[in-house]
N, C-alpha and C positions, 0 to 999 in steps of 0.2 A: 525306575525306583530301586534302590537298594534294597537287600534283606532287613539293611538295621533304621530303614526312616520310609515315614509317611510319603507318599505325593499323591497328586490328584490334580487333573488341567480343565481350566473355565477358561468360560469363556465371557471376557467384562469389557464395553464400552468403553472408546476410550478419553472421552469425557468423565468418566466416573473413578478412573483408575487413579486420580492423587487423591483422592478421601480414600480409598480402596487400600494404598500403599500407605497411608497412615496410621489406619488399624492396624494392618499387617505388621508394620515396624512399635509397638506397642504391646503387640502378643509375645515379640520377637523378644523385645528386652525382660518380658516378664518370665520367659522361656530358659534365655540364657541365665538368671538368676536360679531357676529350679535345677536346670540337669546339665547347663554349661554349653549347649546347643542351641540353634535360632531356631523362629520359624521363616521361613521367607516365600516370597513371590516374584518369579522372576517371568517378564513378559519374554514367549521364545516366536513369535510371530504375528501378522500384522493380517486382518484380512476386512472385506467392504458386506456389511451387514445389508441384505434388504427385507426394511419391515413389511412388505406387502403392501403399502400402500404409497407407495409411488414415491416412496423418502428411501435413502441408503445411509446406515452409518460405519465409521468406522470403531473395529474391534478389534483387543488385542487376546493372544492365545496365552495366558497365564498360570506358571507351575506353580501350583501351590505345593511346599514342603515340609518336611518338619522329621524333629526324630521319634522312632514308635513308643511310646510310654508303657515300655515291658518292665518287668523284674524275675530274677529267680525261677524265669520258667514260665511266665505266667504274664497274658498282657490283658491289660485294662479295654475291654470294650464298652461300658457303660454306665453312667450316674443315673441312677433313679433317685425320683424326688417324687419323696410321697406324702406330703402337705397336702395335695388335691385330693378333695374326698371320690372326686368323679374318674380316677386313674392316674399313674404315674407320669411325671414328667420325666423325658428319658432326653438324655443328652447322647447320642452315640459317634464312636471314636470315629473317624472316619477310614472309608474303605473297610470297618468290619459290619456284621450283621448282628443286630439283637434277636434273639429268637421271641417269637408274637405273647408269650406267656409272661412274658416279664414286665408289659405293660402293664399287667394289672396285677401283680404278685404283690405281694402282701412284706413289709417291712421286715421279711424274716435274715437271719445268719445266720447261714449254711455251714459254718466254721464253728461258730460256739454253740449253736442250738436252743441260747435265751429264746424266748419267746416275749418280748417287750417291742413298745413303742418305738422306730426310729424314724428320725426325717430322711436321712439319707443311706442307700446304701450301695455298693459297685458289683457291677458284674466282671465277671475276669474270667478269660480263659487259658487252657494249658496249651501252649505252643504245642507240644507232640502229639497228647491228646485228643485237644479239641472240648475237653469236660467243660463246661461252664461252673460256675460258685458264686452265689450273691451271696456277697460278705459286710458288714457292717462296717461303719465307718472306721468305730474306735477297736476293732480285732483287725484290721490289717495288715500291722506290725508282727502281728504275733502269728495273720496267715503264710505270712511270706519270706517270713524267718529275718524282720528286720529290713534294716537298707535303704529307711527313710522311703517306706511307699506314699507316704500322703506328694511327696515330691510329682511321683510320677502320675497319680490321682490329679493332679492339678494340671501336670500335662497334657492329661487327655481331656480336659476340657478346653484347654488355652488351643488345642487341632479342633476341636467344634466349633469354638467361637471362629478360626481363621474360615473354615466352609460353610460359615453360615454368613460371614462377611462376602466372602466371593456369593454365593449366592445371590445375595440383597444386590450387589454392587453390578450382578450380572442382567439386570432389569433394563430394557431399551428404552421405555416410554413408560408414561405416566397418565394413558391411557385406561375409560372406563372400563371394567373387567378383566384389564388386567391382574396377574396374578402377585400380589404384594404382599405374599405372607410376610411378608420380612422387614421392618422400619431402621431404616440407622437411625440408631435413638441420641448422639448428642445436639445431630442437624431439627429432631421432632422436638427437642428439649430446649432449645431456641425457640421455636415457633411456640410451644408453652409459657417457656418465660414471659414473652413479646404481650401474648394476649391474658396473661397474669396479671401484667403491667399496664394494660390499658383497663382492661375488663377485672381485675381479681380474677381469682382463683373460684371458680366452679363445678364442684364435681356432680356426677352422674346422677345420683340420688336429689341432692341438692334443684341440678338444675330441672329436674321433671315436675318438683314441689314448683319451682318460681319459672316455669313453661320456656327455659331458656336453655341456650344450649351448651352441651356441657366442655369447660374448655379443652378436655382431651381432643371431643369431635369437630372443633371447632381449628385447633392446632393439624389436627390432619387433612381439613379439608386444605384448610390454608397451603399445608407444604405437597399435596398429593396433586393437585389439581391446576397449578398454573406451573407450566413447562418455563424450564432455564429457570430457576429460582428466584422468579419477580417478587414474590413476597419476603423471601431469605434475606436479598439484597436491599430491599427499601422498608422491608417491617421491624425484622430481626437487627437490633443494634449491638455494639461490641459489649456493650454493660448486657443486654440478654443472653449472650454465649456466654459471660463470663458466670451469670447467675446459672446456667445451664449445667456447665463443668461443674462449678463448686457442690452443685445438688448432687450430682452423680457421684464426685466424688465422694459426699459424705454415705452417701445410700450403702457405696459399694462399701465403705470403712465399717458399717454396724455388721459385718457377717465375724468382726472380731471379735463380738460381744457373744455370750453363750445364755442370755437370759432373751433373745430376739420373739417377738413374736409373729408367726405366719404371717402379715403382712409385712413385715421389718426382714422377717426374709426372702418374701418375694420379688421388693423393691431391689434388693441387694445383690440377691442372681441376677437381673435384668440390668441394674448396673454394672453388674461386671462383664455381663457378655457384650454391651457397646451396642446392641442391635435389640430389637424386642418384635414378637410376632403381631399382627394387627390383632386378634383377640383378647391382649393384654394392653393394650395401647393406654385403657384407663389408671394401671397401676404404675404405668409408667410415667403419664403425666403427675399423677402425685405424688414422683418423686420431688416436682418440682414447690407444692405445694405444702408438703408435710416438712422440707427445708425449711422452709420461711416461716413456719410455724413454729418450730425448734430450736430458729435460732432468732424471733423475733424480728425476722429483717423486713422491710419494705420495698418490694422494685425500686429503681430509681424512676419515676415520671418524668419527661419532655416537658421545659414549657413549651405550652400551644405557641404555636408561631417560629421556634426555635429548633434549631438542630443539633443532636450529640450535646455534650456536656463539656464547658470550658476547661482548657488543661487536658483532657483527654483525645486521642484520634477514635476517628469516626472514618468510616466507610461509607458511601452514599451512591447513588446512580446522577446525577443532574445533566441540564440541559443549560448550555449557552445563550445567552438572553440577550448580550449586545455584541457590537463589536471589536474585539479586545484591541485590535489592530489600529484603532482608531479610538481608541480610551487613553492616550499617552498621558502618565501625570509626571508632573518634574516636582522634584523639593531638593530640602540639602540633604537628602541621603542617597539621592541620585534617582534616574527613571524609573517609571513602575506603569504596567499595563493595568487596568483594573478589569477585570473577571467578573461580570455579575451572572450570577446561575439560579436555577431552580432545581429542587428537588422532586420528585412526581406527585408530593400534597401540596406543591404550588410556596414553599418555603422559599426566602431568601436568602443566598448565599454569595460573598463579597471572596472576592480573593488579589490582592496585587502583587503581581509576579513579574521578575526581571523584562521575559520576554514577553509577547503574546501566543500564549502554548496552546489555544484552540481556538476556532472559529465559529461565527456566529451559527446556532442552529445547529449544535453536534450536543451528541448526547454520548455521556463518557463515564464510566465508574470512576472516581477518585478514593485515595485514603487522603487524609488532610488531617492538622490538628486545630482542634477549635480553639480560636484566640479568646474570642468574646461574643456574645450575644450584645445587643446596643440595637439604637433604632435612626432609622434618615428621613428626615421626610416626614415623621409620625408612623413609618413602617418598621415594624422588627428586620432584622437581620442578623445574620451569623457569621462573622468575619472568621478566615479561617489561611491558617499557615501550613507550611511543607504541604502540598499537593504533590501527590504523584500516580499516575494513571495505572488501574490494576485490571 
């Protein structure tokens, strides 16, 4: 590592490393818009993981980088966030140390010496020094003699958010007991959406009154607990990512507004960091919740029987049900094999394609776009165009 940039090496599965490089390439552009500089990750070796239990995976040795978010003498090691009455939420820079007092120090400005209220405030140390200063948000300009420090304040969280993604991203298994302080929240914000969409929206309070369970707990067991993302793939539809994103991205848009209230800012940190720790799991699923609230919207609902939504592609898992090879149709637009599949709730899906592109009794993720729903027989079906194996 250079004098003038961050690094730090993980170590991440490498199964998990393209959701891992998508974060990364995300911090990366918000980075180079502040100080002109990326952040990246770059894999510099390859090695064979064993979990102890008679499984091996393979892992890759990844540098995470970035540049140091200094100024004038002086680099940024920490955001305190003093919303929580029960202690500070601390975001710290990576590779430096917070010193233990500062967890629970008090909204003060070491610079001005107000004695008032603030939500947030930075710690910063002197390169030569060593002194530390928690200085208030809106005196930083004036500690640092200028130079556009909120620039590099936003730096050094956009280096937390990249080590707190490595981290999450460094998990083998999904395994009881495992250590999961860490959720990637647009893959949890899906699993929310999905059971929003079946089930409504149920919060914690809510579901203790009506003995049910709440949909935060209920979205995490769903994506904690069944390995290879069998419910991701056959629950989560491309209309739930899409309601997923949109939520986020409004949560993370209200930290522009300056009349926020503690909850309207808590949702909004959690959006911006892309990740949320399991303790907060609840505020995050009602980002998804308080969206639809705000903007009046409705899930889209499934009809029973039907898959994806006509005119849109859908993603699915299914299985081969005849065989195509022996499905030959002739018309005047020329041959076509017919495809008939299942989905894993036992749905019908029709597909006629030039060749016969699988055999009977294979089970295969496709994208496809839904032509039409219709029925044969007095049975639904979902006729479906451009197939291609993912």
């Amino acid at each position: 590592m250079s004098n003038d940039g961050f690094g730090q090496l993980f170590e991440i599965p490498e199964k998990n490393w393209g959701k891992f490089e998508k974060e990364i390439e995300k911090l990366s552009k918000k980075a180079m818009k502040l100080v002109g500089e990326p952040i990246t990750a770059d894999p510099i070796g390859k090695d064979m993981k064993d979990l102890g239990n008679g499984t091996m995976i393979q892992v890759l040795q990844v540098f995470v980088a970035g540049p140091e978010p200094k100024l004038n003498g002086w680099m940024f090691v920490a955001r305190l966030d003093h919303a929580n009455e029960t202690g500070n939420i601390v975001r710290v820079v990576p590779g430096e140390t917070l010193p233990e007092h500062f967890r629970c120090s008090n909204p003060n400005c070491e610079h001005c010496g107000i004695n008032r209220y603030r939500r947030d405030t930075y710690v910063l140390k002197n390169i030569e020094t060593t002194e530390y200063k928690q200085v208030g948000s809106s005196c930083l300009r004036d500690f640092l003699g200028h130079g556009d420090p909120e620039k590099y304040a936003k730096l050094a969280e956009l280096l937390s958010y990249a080590v707190e993604h490595a981290k999450a991203a460094g998990h083998y298994t999904r395994e009881v007991g495992e250590d999961l302080r860490y959720i990637h929240l647009p893959t949890f914000l899906g699993y929310v959406a999905a059971n929003t969409r079946k089930h409504g929206y149920v919060g914690r309070p809510k579901a203790r009154e009506l003995r049910k369970t709440a949909t935060c707990d209920l979205s995490y067991n769903n994506m904690m607990y069944y390995l290879d993302s069998v419910l991701e793939e056959d629950m989560v539809t491309d209309a739930d990512r899409d309601l997923a994103e949109k939520a986020a991205e409004w949560a993370q848009d209200l930290a522009q507004r300056s009349d926020l209230s503690d909850y309207e800012h808590n949702i909004s940190v959690i959006a911006a960091s892309g990740i949320v720790e399991l303790r907060n799991i609840g505020f995050a699923a009602s980002i998804v919740g308080a969206y639809l609230r705000n903007h009046k919207v409705t899930p889209h609902k499934p009809v029973e029987g039907y898959v994806g939504e006509p005119g849109k592609k859908m993603e699915v898992t299914v299985t081969i049900k005849n065989d195509p090879s022996k499905a030959k149709i002739n018309s005047k637009f020329g041959d076509s094999y017919l495809h008939i599949m299942e989905d894993g709730a036992g749905n019908k899906i029709v597909w006629y394609a030039q060749r016969p592109t699988y055999s009977k009794d294979a089970t295969v993720r496709i994208s496809a776009k839904v032509k039409a729903h219709g029925e044969y027989q007095g049975k639904k079906q979902t006729t479906v165009t451009h197939v291609e194996g993912v």
